[in-house]
C-alpha positions as CSV (number, residue, x, y, z in Angstrom):
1,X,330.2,36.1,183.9
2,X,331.9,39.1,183.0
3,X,332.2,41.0,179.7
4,X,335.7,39.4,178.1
5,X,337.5,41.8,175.6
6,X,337.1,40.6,171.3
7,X,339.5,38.4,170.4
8,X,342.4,39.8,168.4
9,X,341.3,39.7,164.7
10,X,344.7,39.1,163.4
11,X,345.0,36.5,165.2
12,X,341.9,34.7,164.0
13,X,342.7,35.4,161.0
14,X,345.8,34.7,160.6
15,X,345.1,30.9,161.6
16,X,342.0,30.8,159.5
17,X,344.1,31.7,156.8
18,X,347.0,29.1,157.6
19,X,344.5,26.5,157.7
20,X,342.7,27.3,154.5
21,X,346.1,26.8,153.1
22,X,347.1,23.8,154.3
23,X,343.3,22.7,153.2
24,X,344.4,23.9,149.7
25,X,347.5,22.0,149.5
26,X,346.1,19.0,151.1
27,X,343.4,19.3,148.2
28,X,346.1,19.3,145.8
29,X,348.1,16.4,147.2
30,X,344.8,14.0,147.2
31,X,344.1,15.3,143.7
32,X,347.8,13.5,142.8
33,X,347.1,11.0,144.7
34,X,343.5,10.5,142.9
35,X,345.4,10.2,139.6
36,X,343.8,13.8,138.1
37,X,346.5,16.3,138.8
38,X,349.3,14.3,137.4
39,X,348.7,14.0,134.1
40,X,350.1,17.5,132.6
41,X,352.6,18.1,135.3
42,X,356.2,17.5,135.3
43,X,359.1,17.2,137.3
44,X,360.6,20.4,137.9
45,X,364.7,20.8,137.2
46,X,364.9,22.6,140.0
47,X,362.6,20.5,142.6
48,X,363.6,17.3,141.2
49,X,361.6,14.6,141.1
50,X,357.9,14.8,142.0
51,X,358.0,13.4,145.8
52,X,354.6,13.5,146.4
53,X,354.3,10.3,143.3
54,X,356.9,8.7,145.7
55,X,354.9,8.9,148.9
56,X,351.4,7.4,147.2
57,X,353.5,4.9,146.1
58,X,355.2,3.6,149.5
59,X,353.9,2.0,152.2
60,X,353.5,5.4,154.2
61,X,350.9,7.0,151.2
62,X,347.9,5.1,152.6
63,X,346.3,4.6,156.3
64,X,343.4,2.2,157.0
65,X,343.5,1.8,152.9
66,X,342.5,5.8,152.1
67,X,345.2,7.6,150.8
68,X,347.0,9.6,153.9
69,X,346.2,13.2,151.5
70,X,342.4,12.6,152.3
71,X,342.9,12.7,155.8
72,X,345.0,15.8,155.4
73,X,341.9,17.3,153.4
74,X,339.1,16.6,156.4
75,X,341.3,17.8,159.3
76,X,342.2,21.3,157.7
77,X,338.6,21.8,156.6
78,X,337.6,21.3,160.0
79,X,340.5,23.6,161.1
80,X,339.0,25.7,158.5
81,X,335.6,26.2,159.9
82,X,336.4,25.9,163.7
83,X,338.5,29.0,162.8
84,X,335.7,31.0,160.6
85,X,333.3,30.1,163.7
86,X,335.8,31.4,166.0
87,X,335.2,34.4,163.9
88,X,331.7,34.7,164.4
89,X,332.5,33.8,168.4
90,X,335.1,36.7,168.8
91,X,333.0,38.3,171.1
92,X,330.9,36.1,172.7
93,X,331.8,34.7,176.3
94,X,331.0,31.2,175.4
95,X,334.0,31.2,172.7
96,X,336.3,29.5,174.8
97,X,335.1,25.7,174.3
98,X,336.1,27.0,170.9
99,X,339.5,28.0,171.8
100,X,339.9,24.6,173.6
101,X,338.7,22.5,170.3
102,X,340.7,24.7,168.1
103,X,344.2,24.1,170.5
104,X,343.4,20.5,170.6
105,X,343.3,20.2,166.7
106,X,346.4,22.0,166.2
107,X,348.7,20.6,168.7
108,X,347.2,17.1,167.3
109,X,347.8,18.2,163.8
110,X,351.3,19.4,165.0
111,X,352.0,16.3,166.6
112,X,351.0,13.8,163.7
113,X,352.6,16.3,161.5
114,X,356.2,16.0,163.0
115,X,355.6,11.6,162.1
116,X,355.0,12.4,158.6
117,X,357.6,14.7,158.3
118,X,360.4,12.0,159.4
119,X,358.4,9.6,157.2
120,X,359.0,12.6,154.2
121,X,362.5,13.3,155.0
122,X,364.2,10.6,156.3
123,X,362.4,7.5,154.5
124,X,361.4,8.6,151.2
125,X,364.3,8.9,148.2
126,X,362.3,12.3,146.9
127,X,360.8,14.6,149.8
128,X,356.7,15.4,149.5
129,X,356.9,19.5,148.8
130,X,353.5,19.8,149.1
131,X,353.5,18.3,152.4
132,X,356.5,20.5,153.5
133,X,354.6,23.3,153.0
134,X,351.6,22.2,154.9
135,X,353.9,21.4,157.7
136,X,354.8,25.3,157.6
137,X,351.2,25.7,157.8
138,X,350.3,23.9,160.6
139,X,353.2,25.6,162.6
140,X,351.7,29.1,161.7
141,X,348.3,27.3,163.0
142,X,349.5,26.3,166.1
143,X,350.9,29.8,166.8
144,X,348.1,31.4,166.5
145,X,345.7,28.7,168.3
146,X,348.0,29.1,171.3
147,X,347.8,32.9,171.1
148,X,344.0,32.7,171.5
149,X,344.5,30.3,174.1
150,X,346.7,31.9,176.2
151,X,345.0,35.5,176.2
152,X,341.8,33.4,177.2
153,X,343.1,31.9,179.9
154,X,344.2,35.3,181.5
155,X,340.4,36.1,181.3
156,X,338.7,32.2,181.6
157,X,340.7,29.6,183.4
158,X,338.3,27.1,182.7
159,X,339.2,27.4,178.8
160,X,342.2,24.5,180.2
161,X,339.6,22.2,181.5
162,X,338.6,18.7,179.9
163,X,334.7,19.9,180.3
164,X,335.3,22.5,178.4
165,X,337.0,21.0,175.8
166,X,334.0,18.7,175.7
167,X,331.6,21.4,175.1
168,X,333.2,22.8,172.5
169,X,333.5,19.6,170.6
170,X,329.9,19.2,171.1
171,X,328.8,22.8,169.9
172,X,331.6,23.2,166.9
173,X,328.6,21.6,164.9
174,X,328.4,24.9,162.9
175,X,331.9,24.0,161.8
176,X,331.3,20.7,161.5
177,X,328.7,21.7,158.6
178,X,331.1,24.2,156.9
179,X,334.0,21.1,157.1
180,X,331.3,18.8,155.3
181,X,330.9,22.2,153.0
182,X,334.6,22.0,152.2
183,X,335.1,18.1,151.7
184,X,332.4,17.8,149.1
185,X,333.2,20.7,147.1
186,X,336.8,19.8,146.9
187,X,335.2,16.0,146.0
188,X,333.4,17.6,143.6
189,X,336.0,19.7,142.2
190,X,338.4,16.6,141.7
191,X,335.5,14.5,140.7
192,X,334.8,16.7,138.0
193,X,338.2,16.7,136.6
194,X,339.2,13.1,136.9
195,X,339.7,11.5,133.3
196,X,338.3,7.7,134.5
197,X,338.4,5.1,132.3
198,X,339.3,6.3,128.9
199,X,336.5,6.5,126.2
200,X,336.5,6.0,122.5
201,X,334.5,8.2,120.5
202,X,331.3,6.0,121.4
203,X,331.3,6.6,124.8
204,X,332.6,3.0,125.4
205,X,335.0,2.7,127.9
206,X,337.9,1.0,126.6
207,X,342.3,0.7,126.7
208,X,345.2,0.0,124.8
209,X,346.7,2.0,121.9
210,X,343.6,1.5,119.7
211,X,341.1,3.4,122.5
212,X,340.5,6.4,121.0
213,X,339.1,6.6,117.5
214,X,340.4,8.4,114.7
215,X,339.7,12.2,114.3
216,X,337.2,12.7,111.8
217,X,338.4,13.5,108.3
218,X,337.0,17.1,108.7
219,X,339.2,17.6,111.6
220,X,342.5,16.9,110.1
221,X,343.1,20.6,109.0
222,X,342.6,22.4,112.2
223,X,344.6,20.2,114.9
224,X,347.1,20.2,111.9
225,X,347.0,24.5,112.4
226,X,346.6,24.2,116.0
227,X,349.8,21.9,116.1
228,X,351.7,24.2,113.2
229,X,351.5,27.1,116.1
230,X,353.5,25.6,118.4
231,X,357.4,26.9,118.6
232,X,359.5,25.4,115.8
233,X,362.8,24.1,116.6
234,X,365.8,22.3,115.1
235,X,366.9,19.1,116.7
236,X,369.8,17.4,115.6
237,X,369.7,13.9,115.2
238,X,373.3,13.0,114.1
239,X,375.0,10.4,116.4
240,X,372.1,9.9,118.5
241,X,372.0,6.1,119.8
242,X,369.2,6.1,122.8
243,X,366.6,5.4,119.8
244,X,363.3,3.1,119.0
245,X,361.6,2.8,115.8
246,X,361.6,2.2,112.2
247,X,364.7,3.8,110.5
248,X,362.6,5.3,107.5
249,X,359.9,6.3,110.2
250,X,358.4,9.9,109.4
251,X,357.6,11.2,112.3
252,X,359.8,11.8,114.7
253,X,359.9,12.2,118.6
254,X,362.6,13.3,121.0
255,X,362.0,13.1,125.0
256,X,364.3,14.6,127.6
257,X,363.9,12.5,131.1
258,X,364.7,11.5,133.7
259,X,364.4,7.4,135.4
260,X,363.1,8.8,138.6
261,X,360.7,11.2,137.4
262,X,357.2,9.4,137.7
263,X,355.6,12.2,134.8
264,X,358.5,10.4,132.7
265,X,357.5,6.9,133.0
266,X,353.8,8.0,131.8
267,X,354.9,10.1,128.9
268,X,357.2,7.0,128.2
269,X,354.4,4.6,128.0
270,X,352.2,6.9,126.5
271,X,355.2,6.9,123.3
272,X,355.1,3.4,123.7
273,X,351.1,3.0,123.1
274,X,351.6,5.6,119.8
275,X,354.5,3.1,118.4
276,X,351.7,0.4,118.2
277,X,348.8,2.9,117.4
278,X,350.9,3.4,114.6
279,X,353.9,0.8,113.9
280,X,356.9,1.8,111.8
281,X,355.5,5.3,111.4
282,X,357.6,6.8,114.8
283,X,361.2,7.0,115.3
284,X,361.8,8.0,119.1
285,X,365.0,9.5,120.5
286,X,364.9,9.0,124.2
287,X,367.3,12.3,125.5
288,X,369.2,12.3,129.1
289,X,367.9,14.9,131.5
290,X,368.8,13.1,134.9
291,X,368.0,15.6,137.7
292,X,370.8,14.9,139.8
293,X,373.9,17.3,139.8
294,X,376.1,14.3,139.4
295,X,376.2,14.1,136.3
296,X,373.9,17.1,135.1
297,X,375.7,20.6,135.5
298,X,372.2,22.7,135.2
299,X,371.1,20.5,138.6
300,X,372.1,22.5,141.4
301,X,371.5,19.4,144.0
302,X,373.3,16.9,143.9
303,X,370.9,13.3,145.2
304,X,371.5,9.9,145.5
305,X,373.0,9.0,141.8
306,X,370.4,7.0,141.1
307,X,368.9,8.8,138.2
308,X,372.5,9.0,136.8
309,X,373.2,5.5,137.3
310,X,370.2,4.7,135.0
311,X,371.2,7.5,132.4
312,X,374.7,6.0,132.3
313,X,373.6,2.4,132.3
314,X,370.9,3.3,129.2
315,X,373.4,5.3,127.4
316,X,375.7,2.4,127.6
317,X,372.9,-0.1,126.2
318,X,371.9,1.7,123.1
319,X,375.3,0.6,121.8
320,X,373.3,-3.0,121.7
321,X,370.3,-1.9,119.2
322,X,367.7,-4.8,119.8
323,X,368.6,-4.7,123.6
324,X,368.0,-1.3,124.0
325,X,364.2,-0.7,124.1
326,X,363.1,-3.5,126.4
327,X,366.3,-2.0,128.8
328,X,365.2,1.5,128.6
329,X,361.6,0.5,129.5
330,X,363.0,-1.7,132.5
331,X,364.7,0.3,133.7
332,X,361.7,2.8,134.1
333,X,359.6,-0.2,134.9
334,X,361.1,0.3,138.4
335,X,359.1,3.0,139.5
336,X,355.8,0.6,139.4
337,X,357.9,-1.5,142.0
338,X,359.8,0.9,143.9
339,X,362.7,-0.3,143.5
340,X,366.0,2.4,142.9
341,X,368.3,1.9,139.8
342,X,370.9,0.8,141.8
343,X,373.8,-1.2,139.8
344,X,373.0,-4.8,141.1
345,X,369.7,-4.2,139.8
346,X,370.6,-2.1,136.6
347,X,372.7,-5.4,135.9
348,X,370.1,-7.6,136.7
349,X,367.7,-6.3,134.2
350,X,370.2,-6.2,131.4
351,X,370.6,-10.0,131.9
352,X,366.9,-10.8,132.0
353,X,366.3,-8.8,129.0
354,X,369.0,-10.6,127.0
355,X,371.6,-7.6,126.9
356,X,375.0,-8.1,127.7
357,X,376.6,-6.3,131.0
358,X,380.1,-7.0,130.3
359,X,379.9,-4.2,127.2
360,X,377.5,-2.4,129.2
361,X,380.6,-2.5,132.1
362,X,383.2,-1.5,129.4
363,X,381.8,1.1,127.7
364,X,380.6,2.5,131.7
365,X,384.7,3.0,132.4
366,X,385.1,4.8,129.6
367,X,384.0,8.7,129.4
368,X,382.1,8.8,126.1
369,X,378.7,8.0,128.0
370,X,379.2,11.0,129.8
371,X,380.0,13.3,126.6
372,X,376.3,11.5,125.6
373,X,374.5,12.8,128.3
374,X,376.1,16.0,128.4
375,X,375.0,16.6,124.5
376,X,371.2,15.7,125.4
377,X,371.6,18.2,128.3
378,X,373.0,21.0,126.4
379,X,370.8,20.3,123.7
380,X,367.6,20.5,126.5
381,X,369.0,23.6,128.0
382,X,369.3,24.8,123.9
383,X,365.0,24.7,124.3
384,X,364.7,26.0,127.8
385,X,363.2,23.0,129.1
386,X,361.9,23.8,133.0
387,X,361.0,20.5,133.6
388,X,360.8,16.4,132.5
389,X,359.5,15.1,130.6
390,X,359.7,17.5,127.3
391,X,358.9,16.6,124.3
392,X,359.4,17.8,120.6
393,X,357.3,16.0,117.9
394,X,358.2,16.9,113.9
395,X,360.4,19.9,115.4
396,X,357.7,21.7,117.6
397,X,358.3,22.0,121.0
398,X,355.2,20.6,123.1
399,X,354.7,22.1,127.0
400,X,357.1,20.5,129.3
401,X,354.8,17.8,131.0
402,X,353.2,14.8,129.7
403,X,351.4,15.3,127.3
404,X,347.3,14.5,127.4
405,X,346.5,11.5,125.8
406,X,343.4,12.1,123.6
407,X,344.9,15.7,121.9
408,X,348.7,14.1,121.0
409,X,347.3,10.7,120.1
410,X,345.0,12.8,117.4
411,X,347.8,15.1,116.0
412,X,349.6,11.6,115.7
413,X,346.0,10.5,113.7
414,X,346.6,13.6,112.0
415,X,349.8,13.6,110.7
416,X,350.1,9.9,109.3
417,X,346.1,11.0,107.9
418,X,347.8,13.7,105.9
419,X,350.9,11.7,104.9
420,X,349.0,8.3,103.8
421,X,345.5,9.5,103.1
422,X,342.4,7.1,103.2
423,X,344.8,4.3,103.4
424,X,346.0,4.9,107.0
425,X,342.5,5.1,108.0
426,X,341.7,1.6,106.5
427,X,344.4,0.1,108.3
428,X,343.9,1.6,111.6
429,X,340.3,0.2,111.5
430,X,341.6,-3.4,110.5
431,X,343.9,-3.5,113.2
432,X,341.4,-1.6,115.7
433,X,338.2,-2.4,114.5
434,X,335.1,0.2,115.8
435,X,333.4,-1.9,119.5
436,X,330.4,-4.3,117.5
437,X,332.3,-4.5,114.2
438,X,332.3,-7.9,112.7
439,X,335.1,-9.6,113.3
């Protein structure tokens, strides 16, 4: 056989970098899916709401019961290596099984890529972004897998035969062993972050609001400094009706988000396990930030109305004080079943939790919900927020996102420590007594 010319570096490269990529982003979309990369992230003002929660949640996130991301993962670390072999191959005149196995992958990829992408953007409410971009990807892989085909087959016509598609399948073991590389290191790597069960400070696994343990006494002066550092700012209270919690409470909590944003719901429950860590300690004002330009000027896109039609309805609601909670949590409750705050369903809830829709339906003809919303909006865009949830505890600004549960649960422990002393302490272990205790 005759000497063929070295394959076009650019080319090679160009797809080995595509693919490594896509591998990254497919990483970080099985990461989300895992649970691990959700936890501090939050749904950007200008994105919307996080897409890629919505498609591990439907019935498209899964496939054979693995989440679809870890599928995504093992093809493009296979791309991966098939690509760095074809590297190593450029000038060899066996590289064209290669060529073969790497076309077949990509116009595969291409081809189950196109599916998903109807599945993104025609079925689910909020669009996957990470999986947009891997779509980008896998075009740019495909380009430069048919390149290399195409010179080869000016040089090897037998790179188009099924045989030689079968022998490259058969001697891409090289790559096979750098895909393997790739898949346990990203394991590994989300393995290594992933929270679990919670523990308490004995190493026991354990839930609830009463999971962790108290800081120790010693402690109390630094995560008070370490909170103290964070940006002060001044939050005006005055008229504010979206609230839960004691009236004479001491510390005091506002959150801007949105009913559609899944970091929302978590930093929402997370509030909710601090108001029973400590009872009648926190006052929470839950703030409008619906990411929909219907009824939020700072949102550029306009969606479906859904996240307005839950601000609107909520707003409405905390005109009915011992309502209000339980409606504000159901409504957010929706998420865990999929199901859009639509108005059938917004009324729905207010019935089952004992509110009463006719108000609700008055108060939503008149315009003073809106002049709500639009006061927790200016008063977001006041702190800069980039993204829901955001929270501001005692006047400090915390990073948009929700926060992690161990460090604000124990500036929580901290602040009621330094208020009530050994007393809070005593109480907390009454109520949350340390695991083998008596009873």
């Amino acid at each position: 056989m005759a000497a063929k010319k070295p394959l076009p570096l650019y080319i090679i490269i160009s797809g080995f970098a595509a693919a490594l990529i896509a591998f990254v982003l497919a990483g970080l979309l099985a990461c989300k899916h895992s649970g691990v990369c959700t936890s501090t992230m939050g749904c950007d003002i200008l994105t919307g709401a996080d897409g890629c929660q919505d498609l591990k949640d439907s019935r498209y996130g899964q496939l054979l019961g693995i989440p679809i991301a870890w599928f995504g993962v093992a093809y493009y670390a296979v791309l991966t290596a098939v690509f760095g072999q074809l590297y190593l191959m450029r000038e060899r005149a066996s590289r064209g099984a290669m060529i073969s196995l790497a076309v077949f992958l990509a116009v595969f990829g291409f081809i189950f890529d196109m599916y998903l992408a109807v599945i993104n953007f025609a079925y689910l409410v909020n669009p996957c972004l990470l999986c947009a971009l891997t779509y980008i990807c896998q075009a740019a892989i495909v380009l430069a897998a048919g390149a290399l085909y195409f010179r080869e087959a000016k040089e090897d016509k037998s790179v188009s035969e099924m045989r030689t598609f079968g022998t490259g399948f058969l001697k891409a073991w090289p790559a096979y062993l750098g895909a393997v590389a790739l898949l346990l290191i990203t394991v590994a790597a989300i393995a290594l972050q992933a929270p679990g069960m919670p523990e308490d400070n004995d190493g026991v696994a354990c839930q609830g609001p009463g999971c962790y343990r108290l800081p120790a006494e010693s402690q109390i002066p630094a995560l008070l400094r370490d909170f103290e550092k964070l940006q002060q700012v001044n939050v005006d209270t005055g008229g504010l009706q979206s609230v839960e919690g004691a009236a004479d409470a001491y510390i005091i909590i506002h959150e801007w988000a949105d009913f559609r944003c899944p970091h929302c719901l978590h930093a929402t429950e997370l509030l909710q396990q601090a108001q029973e860590r400590w009872p009648g300690r926190l006052r929470v004002y839950y703030r409008y930030f619906p990411l929909d330009g219907n009824c939020n000027a700072a949102i550029q896109r306009k969606g479906n109305g859904w996240s307005c039609n839950a601000a609107r309805a909520s707003v409405c609601a905390s005109a009915q004080p011992d309502f209000f909670p339980a409606y504000y949590h159901a409504i957010f409750g929706l998420q865990n079943r999929n199901v859009p705050p639509e108005w059938d369903e917004l009324e729905r809830l207010a019935r089952m939790n004992g509110g009463n829709w006719d108000r609700i339906a008055q108060c939503l003809q008149t315009g003073a919900h809106m002049q709500a919303i639009k006061r927790d909006v200016n008063d977001g865009l006041k702190l800069e927020i980039s993204a829901t949830p955001t929270l501001v505890l005692q006047n400090r600004l915390l990073p948009s996102g929700t926060p992690e549960k161990r460090g604000f649960l124990a500036i929580l422990d901290a602040l009621v420590i330094q208020r009530e002393g050994p007393a809070a302490i005593q109480e907390f272990e009454t109520r949350f007594p340390p695991r083998g205790a008596a009873q």
